[in-house]
ROVOBA-171834 format. One record per residue (C-alpha): residue in one letter; x, y, z. Coordinates in steps of 0.2 Angstrom, whole numbers, plus 5000, padded with zeros to 4 digits. Each point is the difference from the previous one (the first is absolute). Example, Ala and Ser with C-alpha at 12.3 -4.5 7.8 and 13.67 -1.06 7.14 Angstrom:
REM ROVOBA-171834
<resn: a	c1: 5062	c2: 4978	c3: 5039>
<resn: s	c1: 5006	c2: 5017	c3: 4997>
This chain:
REM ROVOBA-171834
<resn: x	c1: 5000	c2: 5000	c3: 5000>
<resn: x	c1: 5013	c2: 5014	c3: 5004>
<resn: x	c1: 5009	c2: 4994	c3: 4983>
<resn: x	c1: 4984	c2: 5005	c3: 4992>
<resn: x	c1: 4999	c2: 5016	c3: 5009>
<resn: x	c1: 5016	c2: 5005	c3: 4995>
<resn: x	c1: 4997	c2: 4998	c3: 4979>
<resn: x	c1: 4982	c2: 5009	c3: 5003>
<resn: x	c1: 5009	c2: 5015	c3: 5008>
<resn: x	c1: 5015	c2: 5000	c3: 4987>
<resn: x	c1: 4985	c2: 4999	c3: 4985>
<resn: x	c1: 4992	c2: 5015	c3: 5006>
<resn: x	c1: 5015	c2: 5009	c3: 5003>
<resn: x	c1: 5006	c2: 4997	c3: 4980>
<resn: x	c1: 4981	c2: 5007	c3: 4994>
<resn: x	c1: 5002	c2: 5015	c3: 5012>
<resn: x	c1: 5018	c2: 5003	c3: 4992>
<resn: x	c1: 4998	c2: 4999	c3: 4983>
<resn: x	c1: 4981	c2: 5005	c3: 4999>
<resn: x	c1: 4997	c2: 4990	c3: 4985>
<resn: x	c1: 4989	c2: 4986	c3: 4992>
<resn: x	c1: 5004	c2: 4989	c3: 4988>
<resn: x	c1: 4988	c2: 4990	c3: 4992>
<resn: x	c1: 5009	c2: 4986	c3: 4989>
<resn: x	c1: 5017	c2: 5008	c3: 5002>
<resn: x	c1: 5011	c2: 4998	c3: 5016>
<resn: x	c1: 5009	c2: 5018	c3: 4993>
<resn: x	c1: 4985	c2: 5014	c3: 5003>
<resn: x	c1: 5004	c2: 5015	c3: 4994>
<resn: x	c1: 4985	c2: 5011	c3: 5004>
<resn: x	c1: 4989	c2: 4999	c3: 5014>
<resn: x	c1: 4990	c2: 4988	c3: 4990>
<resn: x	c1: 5008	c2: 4992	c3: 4987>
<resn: x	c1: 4994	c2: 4984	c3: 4990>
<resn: x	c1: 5009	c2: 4991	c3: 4990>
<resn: x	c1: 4998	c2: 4989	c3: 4984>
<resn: x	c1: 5000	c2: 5004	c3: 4981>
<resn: x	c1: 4980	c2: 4996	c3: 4998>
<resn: x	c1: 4994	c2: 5004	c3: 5018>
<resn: x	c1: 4984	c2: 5009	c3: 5000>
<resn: x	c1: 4990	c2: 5008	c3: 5017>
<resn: x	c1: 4981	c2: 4995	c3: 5005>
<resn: x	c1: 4992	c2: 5010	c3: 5008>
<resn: x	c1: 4983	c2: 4992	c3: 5005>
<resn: x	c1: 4992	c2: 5017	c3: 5007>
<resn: x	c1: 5003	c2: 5008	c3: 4982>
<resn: x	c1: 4992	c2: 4984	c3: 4988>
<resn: x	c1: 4983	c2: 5000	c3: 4990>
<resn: x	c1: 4992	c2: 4988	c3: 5014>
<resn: x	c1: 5002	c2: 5015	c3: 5016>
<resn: x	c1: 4998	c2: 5016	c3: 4986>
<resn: x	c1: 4985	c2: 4994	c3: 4989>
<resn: x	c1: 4992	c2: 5019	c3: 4999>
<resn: x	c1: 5020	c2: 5005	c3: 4995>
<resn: x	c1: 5004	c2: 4986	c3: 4983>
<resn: x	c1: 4993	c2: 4999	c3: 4981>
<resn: x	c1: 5002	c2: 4984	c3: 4989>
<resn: x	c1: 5013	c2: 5002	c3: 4990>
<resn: x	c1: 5007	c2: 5015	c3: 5010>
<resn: x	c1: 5015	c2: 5001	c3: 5011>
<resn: x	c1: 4999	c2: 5014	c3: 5014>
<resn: x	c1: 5019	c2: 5009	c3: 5005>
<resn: x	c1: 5006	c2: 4998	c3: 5020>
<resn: x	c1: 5005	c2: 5015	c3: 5006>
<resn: x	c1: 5006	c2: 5008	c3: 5014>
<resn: x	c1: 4987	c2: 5011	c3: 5012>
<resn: x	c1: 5006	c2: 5014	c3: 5011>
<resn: x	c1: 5000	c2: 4989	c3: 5015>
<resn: x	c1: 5013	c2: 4992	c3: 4990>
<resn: x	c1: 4992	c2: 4983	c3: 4999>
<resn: x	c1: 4996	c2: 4991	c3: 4984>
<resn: x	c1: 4982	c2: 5000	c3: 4993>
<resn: x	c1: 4992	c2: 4998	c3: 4982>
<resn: x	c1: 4993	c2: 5014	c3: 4991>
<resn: x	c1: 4983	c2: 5004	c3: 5002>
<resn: x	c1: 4995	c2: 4996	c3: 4983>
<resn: x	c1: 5008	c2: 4992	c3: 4986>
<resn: x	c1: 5011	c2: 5012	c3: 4989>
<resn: x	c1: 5001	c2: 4998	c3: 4984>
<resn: x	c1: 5009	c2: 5010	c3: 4983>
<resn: x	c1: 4991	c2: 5013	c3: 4999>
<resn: x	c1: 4999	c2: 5013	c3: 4984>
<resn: x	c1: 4996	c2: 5016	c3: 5006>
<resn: x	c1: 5006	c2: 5010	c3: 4985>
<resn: x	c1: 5001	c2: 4990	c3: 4983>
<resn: x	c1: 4999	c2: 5009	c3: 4986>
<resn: x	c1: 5004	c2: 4998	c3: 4980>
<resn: x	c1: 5003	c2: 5003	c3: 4983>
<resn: x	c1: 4995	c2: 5017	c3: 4998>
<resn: x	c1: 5004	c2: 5006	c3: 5018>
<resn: x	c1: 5007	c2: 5017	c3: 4994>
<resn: x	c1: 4988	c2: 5002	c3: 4989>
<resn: x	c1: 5003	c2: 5012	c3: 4986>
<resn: x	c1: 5020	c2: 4998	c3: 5000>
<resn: x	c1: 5011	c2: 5013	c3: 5008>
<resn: x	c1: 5010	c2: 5009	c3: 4990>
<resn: x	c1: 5018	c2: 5007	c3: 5008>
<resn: x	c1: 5013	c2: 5011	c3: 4990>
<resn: x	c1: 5013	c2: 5009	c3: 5000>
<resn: x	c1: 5005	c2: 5014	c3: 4990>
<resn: x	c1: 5021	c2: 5000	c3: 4997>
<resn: x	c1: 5003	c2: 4997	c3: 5017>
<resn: x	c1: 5006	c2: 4987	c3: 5012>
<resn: x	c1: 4987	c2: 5005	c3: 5013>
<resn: x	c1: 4991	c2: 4987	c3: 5009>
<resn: x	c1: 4983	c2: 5002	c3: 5000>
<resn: x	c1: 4984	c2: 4991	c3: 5008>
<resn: x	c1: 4982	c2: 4995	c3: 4996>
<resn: x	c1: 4988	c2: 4992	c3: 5011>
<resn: x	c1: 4996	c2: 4987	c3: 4991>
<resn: x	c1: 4984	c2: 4991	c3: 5014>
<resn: x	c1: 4994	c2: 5003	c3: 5014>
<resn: x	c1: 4986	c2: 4994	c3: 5014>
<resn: x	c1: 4995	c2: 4995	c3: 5017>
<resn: x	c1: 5001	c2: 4981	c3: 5010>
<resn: x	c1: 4994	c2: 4995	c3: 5015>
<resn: x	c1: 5007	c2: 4985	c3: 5012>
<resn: x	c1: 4991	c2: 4994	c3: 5017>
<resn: x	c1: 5018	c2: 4994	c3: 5009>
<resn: x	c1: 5016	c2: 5002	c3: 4999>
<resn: x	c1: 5014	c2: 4994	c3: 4993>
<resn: x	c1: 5010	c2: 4996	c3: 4982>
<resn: x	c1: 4991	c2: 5003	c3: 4983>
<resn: x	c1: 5008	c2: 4994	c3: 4983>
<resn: x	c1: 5002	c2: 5015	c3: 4986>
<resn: x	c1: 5000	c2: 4992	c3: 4981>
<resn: x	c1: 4999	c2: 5012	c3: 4985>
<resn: x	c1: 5006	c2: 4999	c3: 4982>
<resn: x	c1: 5000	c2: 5018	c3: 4990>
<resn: x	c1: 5003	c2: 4999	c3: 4980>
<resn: x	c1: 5009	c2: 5013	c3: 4992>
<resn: x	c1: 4999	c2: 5006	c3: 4980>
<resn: x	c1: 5016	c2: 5002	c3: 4996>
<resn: x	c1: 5010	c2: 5017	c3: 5006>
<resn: x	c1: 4997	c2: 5010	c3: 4982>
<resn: x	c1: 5011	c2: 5011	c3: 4992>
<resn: x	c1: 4996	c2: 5004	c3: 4981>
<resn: x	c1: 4988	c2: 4995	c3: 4990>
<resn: x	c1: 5001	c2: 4990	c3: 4985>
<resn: x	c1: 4990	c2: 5008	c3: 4986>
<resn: x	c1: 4997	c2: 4984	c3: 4992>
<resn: x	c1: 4989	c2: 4989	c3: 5013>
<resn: x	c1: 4995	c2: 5015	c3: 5012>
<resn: x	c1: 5010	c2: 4989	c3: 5013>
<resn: x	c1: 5014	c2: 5010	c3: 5012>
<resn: x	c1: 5020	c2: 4991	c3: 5000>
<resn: x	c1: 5012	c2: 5004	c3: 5014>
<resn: x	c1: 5016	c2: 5009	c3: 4988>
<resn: x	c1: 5015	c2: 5005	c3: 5014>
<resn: x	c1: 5010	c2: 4991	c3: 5011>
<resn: x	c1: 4995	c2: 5008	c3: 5019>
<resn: x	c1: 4995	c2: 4990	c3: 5013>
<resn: x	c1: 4983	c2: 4999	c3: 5005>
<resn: x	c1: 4991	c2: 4995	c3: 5018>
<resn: x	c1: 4981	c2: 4995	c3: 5002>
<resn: x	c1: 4995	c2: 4997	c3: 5016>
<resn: x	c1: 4983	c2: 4996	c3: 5010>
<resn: x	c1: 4999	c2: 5005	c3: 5018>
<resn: x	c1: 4986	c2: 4991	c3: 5012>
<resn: x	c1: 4995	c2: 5010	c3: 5015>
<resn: x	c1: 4992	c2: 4995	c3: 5013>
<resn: x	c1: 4991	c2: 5012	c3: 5010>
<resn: x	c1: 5011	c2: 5013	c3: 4995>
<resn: x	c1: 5015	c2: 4989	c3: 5002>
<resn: x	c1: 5011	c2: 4992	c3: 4987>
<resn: x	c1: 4999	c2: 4981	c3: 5002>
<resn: x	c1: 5008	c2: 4993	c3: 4983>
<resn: x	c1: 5005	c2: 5006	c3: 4984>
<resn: x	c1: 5006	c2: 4990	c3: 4982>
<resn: x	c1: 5010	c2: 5010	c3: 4987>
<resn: x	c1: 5008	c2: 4998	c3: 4985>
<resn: x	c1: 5014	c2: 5009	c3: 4992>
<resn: x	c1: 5006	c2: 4997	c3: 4982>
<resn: x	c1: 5009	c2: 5008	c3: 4982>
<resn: x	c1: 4999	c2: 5001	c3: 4983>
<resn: x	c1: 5014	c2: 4989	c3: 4994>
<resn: x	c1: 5002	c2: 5012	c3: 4984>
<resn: x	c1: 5008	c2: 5015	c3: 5004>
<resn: x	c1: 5004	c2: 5015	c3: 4987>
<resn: x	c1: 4986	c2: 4997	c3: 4985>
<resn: x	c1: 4985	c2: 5008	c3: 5006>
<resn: x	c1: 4992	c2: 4992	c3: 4985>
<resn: x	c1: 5001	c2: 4981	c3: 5004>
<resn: x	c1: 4987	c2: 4992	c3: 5011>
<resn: x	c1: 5005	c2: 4993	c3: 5015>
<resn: x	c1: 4987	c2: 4996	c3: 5012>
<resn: x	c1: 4981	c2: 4997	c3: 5002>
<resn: x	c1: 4990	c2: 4990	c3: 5011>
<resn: x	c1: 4993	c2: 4997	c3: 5017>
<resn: x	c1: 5009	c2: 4998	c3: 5015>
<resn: x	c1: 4990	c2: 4994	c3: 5016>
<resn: x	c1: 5004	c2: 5003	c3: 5019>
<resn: x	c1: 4997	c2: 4987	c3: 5011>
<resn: x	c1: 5003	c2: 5000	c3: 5019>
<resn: x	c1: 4993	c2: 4992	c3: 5015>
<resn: x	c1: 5003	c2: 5005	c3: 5021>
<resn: x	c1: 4992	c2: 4998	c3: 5016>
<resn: x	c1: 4996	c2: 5013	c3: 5012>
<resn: x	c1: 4996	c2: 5001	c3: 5020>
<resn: x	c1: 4986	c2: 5010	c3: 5002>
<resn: x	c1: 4996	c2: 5001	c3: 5020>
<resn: x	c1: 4985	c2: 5010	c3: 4999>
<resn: x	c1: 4981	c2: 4992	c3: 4994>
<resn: x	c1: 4988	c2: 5011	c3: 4990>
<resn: x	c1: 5004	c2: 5011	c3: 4986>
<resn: x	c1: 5014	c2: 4999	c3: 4987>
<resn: x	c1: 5007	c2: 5011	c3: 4986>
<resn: x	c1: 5010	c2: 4993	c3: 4984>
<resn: x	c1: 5007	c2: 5009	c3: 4987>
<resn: x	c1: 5012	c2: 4995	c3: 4983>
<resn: x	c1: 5010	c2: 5013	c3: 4992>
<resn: x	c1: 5010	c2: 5001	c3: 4985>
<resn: x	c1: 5018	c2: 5007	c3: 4999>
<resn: x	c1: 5009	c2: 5002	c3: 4982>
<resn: x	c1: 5018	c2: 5008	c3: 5003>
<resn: x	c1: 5017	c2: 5000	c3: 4993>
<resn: x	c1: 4998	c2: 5007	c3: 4981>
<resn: x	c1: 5004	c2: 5016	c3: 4994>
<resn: x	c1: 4995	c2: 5001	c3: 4982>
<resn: x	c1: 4979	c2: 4999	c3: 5006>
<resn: x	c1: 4991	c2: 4984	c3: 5001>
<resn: x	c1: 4985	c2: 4993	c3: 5004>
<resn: x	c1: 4991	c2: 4984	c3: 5007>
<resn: x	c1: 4982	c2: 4995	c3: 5002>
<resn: x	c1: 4996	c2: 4991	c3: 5017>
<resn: x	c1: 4988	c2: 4986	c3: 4999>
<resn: x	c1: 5000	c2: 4998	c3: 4982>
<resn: x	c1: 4995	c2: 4985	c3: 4994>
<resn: x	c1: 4990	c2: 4998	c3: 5014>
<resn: x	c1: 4998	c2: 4981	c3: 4999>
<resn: x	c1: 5016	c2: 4999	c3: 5010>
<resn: x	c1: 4998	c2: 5010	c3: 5013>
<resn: x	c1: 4993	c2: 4993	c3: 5018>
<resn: x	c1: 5001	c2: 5006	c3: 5017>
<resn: x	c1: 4996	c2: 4990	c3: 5017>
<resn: x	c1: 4997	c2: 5001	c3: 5019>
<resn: x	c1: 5001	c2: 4985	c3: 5010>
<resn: x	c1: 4996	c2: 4997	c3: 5018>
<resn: x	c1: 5008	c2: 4983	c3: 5009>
């Protein structure tokens, strides 16, 4: 009997030491630590069979942490939600920005609205912007416009959120003739894609916002935002 004393007292004294649990592993290295490649927790409390009013077939509900700190399943199920989803022809008539023999850079609000969300947390941002080709001189023949001199050129979309600039895609690119202001050198469509999440910690109302931004060219261009408009999509989604 005192032999069994004595391991008891030495047991408690090593868990008070090293305040640690180890579950399938003799080496804990958190307070709580489980071990194993596949090892999964069950929490009966937390199942379908205890929370019948809280589960949807076919549905999975998130775990989360409360402000007590302990851990409790969401009050309903939460799924993908679109809350802005909008297509094609989302600029509408397409935007137009130019410069005239300068480098400026200048802007255009391209769209612009409202969403509102009922809890906090991360929201996906998708969009994809066509350009028409930045245009320089047009070609007499077939009405169209061909880029003819050798500067750089920058496009850019801007997504704000709430006033605040969450993500952006740009493209920068050059004729590759320089010196013949006759040839033809470039036409087409270029398209800006870009995706993001943001935090947003308060519930209610949102703003968004895409703007275009053409810079970098000093003999005057032009591009059209939106056009064609079957390329163009923009998306809000709430996890």
């Amino acid at each position: 009997m005192k032999l069994l004393y004595t391991i008891l007292v030495f047991t408690f004294a090593v868990n008070i030491c090293l305040g640690q649990v180890g579950i399938k592993t003799t080496n804990p290295q958190k307070a709580l630590h489980i071990g194993g490649t596949t090892s999964t927790i069950r929490v009966d409390g937390l199942n379908a069979t205890n929370n019948t009013t809280q589960f949807v077939a076919g549905e999975d509900n998130r775990v989360h942490v409360n402000t007590n700190g302990n851990l409790v399943l969401d009050a309903k199920p939460y799924t993908p939600k679109l809350l802005v989803d909008l297509g094609n022809n989302l600029v509408g008539t397409a935007k137009e920005i130019k410069t005239d023999n300068v480098g400026a850079r200048i802007t255009k609000d391209l769209k612009s609205g409202t969403f509102i969300i009922d809890k906090k947390g991360n929201y996906k941002i998708n969009f994809a912007i066509s350009v028409d080709q930045i245009k320089r001189r047009v070609d007499p023949a077939n009405g169209k416009y061909w880029l003819i001199d050798g500067d750089a050129k920058l496009i850019t979309v801007n997504c704000f959120i709430d006033g605040n600039l969450v993500c952006q895609a740009a493209k920068i690119y050059m004729s590759k003739n320089v010196g013949n202001p006759n040839n033809q050198v470039a036409l087409g469509v270029l398209t800006l894609e870009a995706k993001a999440f943001v935090f947003l910690n308060t519930t209610g109302n949102h703003t968004y916002k895409l703007q275009g931004v053409l810079e970098g060219e000093t003999k005057g261009v032009r591009a059209d935002f939106g056009n064609p408009s079957k390329y163009n999509t923009f998306q809000i989604i709430g996890y």
